[in-house]
C-alpha positions as CSV (number, residue, x, y, z in Angstrom):
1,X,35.8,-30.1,187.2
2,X,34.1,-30.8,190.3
3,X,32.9,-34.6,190.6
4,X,31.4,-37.3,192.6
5,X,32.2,-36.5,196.5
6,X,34.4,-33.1,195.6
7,X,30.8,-31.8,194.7
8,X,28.4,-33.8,197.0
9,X,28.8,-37.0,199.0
10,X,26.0,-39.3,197.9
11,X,23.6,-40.5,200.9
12,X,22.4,-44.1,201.2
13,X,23.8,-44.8,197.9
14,X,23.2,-48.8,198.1
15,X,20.0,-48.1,199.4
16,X,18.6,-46.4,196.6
17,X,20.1,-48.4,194.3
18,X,18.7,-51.8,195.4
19,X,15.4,-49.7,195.7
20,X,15.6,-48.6,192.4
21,X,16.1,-52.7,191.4
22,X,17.8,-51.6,188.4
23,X,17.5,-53.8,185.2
24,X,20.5,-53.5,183.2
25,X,18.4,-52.7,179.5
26,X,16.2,-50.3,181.7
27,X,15.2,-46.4,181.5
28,X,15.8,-44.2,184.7
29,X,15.2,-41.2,185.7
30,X,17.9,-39.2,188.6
31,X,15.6,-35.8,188.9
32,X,18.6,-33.9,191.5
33,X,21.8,-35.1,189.4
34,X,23.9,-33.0,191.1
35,X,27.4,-33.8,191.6
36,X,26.6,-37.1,189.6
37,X,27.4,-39.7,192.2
38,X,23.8,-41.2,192.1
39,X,23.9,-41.3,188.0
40,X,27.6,-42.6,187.6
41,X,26.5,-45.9,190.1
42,X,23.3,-46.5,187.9
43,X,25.3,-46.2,184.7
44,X,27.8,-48.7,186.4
45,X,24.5,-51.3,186.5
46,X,23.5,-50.0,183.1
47,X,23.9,-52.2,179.6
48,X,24.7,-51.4,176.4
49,X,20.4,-50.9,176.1
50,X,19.9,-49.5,179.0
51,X,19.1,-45.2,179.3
52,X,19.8,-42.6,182.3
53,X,17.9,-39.5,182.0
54,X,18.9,-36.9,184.3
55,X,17.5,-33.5,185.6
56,X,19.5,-30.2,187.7
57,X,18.4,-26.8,187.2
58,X,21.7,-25.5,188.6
59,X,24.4,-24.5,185.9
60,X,27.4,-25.5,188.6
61,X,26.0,-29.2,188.4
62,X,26.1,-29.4,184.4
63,X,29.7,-29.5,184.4
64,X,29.9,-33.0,186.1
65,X,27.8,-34.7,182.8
66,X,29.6,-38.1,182.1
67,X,30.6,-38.0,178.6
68,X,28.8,-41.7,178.3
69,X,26.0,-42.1,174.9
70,X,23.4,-43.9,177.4
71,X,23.1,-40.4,179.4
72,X,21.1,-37.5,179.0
73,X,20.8,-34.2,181.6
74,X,18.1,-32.0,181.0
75,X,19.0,-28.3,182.1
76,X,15.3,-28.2,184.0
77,X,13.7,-27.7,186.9
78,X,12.2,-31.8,187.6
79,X,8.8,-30.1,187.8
80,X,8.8,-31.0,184.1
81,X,9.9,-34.2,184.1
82,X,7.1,-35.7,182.2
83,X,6.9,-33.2,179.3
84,X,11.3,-33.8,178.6
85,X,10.5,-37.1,178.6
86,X,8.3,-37.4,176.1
87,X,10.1,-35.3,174.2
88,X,13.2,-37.7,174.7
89,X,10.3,-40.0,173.6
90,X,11.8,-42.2,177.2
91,X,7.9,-42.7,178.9
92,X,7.9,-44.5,180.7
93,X,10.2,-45.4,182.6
94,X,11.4,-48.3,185.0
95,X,12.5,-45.9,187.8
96,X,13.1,-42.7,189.2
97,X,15.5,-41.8,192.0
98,X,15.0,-37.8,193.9
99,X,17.7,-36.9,196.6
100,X,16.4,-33.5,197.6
101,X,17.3,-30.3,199.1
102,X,20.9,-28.7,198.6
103,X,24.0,-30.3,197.8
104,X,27.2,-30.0,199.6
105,X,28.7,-27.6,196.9
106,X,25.4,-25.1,196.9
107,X,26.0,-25.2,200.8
108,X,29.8,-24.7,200.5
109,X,30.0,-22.1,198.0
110,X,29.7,-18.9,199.5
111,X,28.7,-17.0,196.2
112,X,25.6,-19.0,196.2
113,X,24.4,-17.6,199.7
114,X,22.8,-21.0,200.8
115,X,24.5,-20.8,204.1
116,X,24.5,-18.5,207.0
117,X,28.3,-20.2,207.8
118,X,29.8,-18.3,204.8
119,X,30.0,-14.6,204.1
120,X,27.7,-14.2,200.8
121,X,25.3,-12.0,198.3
122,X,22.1,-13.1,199.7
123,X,21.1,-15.2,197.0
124,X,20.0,-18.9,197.2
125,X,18.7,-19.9,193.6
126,X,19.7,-23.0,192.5
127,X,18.8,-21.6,189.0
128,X,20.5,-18.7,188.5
129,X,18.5,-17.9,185.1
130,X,15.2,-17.0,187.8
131,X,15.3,-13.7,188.9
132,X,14.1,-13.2,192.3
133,X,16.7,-13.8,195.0
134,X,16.8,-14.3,198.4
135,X,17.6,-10.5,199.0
136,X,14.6,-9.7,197.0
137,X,12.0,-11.8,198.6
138,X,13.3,-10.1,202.0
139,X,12.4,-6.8,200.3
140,X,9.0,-7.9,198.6
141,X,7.6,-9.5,201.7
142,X,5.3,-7.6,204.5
143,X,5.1,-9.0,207.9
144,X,2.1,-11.4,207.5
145,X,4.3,-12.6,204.4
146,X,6.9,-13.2,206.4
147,X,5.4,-14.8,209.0
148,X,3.4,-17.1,206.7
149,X,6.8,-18.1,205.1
150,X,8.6,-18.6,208.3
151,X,6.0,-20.9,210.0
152,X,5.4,-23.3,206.5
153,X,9.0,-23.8,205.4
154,X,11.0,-23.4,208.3
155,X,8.7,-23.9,211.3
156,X,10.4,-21.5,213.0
157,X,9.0,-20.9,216.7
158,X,8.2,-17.3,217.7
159,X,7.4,-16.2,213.9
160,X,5.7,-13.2,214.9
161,X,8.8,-11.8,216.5
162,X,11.1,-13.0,214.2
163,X,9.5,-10.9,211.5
164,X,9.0,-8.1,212.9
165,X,12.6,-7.8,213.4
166,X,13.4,-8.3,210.0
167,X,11.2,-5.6,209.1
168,X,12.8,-3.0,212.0
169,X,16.3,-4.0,210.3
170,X,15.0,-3.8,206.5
171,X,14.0,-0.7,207.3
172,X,17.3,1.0,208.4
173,X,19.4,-0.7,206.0
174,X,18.9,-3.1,202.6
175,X,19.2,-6.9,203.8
176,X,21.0,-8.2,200.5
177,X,24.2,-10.3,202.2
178,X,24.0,-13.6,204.4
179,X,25.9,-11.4,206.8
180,X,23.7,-9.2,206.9
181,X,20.7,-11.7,207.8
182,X,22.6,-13.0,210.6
183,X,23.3,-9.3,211.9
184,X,19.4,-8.7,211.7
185,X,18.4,-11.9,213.8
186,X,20.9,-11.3,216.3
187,X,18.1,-10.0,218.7
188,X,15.8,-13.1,218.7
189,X,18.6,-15.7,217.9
190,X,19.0,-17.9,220.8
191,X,22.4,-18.2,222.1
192,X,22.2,-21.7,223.1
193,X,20.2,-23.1,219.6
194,X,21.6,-20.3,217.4
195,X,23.1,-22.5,214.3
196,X,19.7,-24.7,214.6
197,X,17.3,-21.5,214.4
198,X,19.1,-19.7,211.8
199,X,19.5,-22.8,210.1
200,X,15.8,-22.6,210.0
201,X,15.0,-19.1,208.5
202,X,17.6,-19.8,205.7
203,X,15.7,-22.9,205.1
204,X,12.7,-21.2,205.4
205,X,13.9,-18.6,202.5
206,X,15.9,-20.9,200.2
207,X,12.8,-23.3,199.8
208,X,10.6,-19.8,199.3
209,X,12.8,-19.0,196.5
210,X,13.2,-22.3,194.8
211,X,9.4,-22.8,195.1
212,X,10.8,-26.4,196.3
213,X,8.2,-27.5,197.9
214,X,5.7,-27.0,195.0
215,X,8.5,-28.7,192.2
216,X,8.3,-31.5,194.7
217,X,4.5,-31.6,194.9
218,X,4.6,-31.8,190.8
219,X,7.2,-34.3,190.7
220,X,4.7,-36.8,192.8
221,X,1.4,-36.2,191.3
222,X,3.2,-36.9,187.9
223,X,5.2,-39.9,188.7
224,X,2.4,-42.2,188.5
225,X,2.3,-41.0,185.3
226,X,6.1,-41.2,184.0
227,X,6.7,-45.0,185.8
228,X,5.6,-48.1,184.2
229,X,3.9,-50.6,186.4
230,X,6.6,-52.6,188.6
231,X,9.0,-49.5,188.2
232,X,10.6,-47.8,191.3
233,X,10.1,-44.5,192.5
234,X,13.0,-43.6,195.2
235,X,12.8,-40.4,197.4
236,X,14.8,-39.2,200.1
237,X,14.2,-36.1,201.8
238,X,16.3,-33.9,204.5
239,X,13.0,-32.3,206.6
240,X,10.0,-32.9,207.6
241,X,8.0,-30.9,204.7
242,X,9.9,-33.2,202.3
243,X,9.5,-36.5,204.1
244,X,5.7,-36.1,204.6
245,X,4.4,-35.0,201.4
246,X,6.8,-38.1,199.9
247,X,5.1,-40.4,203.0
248,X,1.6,-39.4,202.3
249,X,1.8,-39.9,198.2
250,X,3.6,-43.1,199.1
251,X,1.0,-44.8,201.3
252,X,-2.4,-42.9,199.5
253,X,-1.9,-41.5,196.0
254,X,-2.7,-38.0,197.8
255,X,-0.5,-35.6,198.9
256,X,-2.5,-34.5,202.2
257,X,-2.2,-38.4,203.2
258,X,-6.4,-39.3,202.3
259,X,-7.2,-42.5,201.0
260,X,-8.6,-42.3,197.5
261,X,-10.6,-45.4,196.9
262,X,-13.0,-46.3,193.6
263,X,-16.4,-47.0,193.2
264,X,-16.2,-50.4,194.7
265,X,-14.3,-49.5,198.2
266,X,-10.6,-50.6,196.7
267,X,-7.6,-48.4,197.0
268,X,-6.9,-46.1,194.0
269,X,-3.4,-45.2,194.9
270,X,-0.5,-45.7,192.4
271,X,2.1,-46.7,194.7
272,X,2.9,-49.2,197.0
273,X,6.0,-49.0,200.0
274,X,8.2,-51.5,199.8
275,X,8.1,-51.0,203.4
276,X,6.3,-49.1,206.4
277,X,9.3,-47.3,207.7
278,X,11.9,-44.9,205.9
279,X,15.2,-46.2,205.7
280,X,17.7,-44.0,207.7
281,X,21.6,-44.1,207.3
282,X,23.7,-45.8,209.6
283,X,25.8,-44.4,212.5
284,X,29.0,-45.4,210.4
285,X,27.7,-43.3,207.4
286,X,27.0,-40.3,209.3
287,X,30.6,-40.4,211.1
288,X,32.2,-40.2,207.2
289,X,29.0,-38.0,206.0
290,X,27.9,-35.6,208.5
291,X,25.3,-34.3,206.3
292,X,23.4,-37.8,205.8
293,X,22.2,-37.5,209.9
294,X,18.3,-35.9,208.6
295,X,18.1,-38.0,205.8
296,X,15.2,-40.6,204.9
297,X,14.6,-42.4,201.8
298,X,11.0,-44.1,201.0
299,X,11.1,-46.5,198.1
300,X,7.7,-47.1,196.9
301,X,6.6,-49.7,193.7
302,X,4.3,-48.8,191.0
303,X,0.8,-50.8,191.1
């Protein structure tokens, strides 16, 4: 069994447990459970009372569940969260803690065909029950499809061309290995940004196929409905897309960053920041954690 930092390395760890201001009789949420690091330090904080409800739609990540009666995983997609939880009859809750994006085992795992380092199937679901891959999407997609996708999720420069020249090497030969990908962006991969740019259309795909963006949208819009007032809600994202939707919700109560305000000119958002600037890790933690360089956690408190 793969566990803690074998599976994943956990970012700003003391950050987003002082954001979460964990009470040791409390209920929390940890929506991307992953490799469990996150969960196993709340349980640590965690009385006899207190409850840990956790959420991974991958099956690789069920395998590191703490045998531990105060814990829970869900086997979901976080989209959900609210309806599992009242099922679990657990709303609401003091806190919720998100570490988005892919973890260092869906990266490392060639099979899984997250990364363009690794020779792969073309795949990139983090739940394997879905059925449309990576490989498939490349198939389904026509060039205004793929240029949409390419500019929204991976802000790649030079779309246009980009997909076009997926479509010249679709149509000679089936694009279903990561391999493969690579081979077909040779042509408009820049020799001098190449791991950054293909870094970007695999981004672009994997958060296509994942629907990521939209699970994340849900997970916002609901959270104001799953935290009790005073209760925590901790993000931290890895891009830009992430970081601004997370921002925007944060500071407004609306995902597109406008102020909502009722009928006598006060603010109607949910959520106050416990501070104005995202909390970045430091120089030390991306020396032993490489991975931790793009992150940025908001902590924001339910009004």
């Amino acid at each position: 069994m793969t566990t803690g930092s074998d599976y994943h390395d956990p970012v700003l760890l003391q950050a987003c447990l002082e954001g979460l201001n964990i009470r040791p009789d409390g209920v929390y949420v940890d929506v991307t459970f992953g490799g469990g690091g996150h969960s196993r330090a709340i349980l640590e904080r965690l009385g006899e009372f207190g409850r840990l409800v956790a959420f991974d739609r991958d099956s690789d990540a069920w395998r590191n569940a703490p045998d531990d009666p105060r814990f829970t995983l869900v086997r979901s997609d976080f989209r959900w969260i609210k309806n599992h939880l009242r099922y679990l009859e657990m709303l609401p809750v003091d806190g919720l803690l998100a570490d988005l994006g892919v973890s260092s085992h869906q990266f490392d795992t060639g099979a899984r065909g997250f990364s363009f380092r690794f020779s792969g199937p073309l795949d990139m679901r983090m739940d394997r029950r879905a059925e449309r891959t990576a490989a498939g999407l490349l198939d389904e997609l026509d060039e205004q499809g793929l240029i949409d996708l390419l500019r929204k999720y991976g802000e790649v420069e030079g779309a246009p061309r980009v997909a076009r020249t997926i479509i010249a090497a679709r149509s000679q030969q089936r694009i279903t290995s990561t391999n493969d990908l690579v081979a077909a962006l040779a042509p408009v991969t820049p020799r001098q940004e190449a791991n950054s740019f293909l870094a970007q259309v695999f981004q672009a795909l994997r958060i296509a196929v994942n629907d990521e963006l939209g699970s994340l949208e849900r997970l916002l819009t609901t959270s104001a409905e799953v935290i009790k007032p005073g209760g925590r809600l901790v993000v931290m994202s890895y891009h830009s897309l992430e970081d601004r939707l997370v921002k925007n919700w944060m500071r407004s109560g609306d995902l597109g960053g406008a102020e909502n305000k009722d009928v006598f000119g006060r603010s109607s958002r949910p959520f106050k920041p416990t501070s104005n600037k995202a909390i970045q890790p430091t120089e030390e933690e991306i020396r032993t954690n490489p991975r931790a360089r793009s992150a940025r956690l908001r902590i924001a408190e339910r009004l």
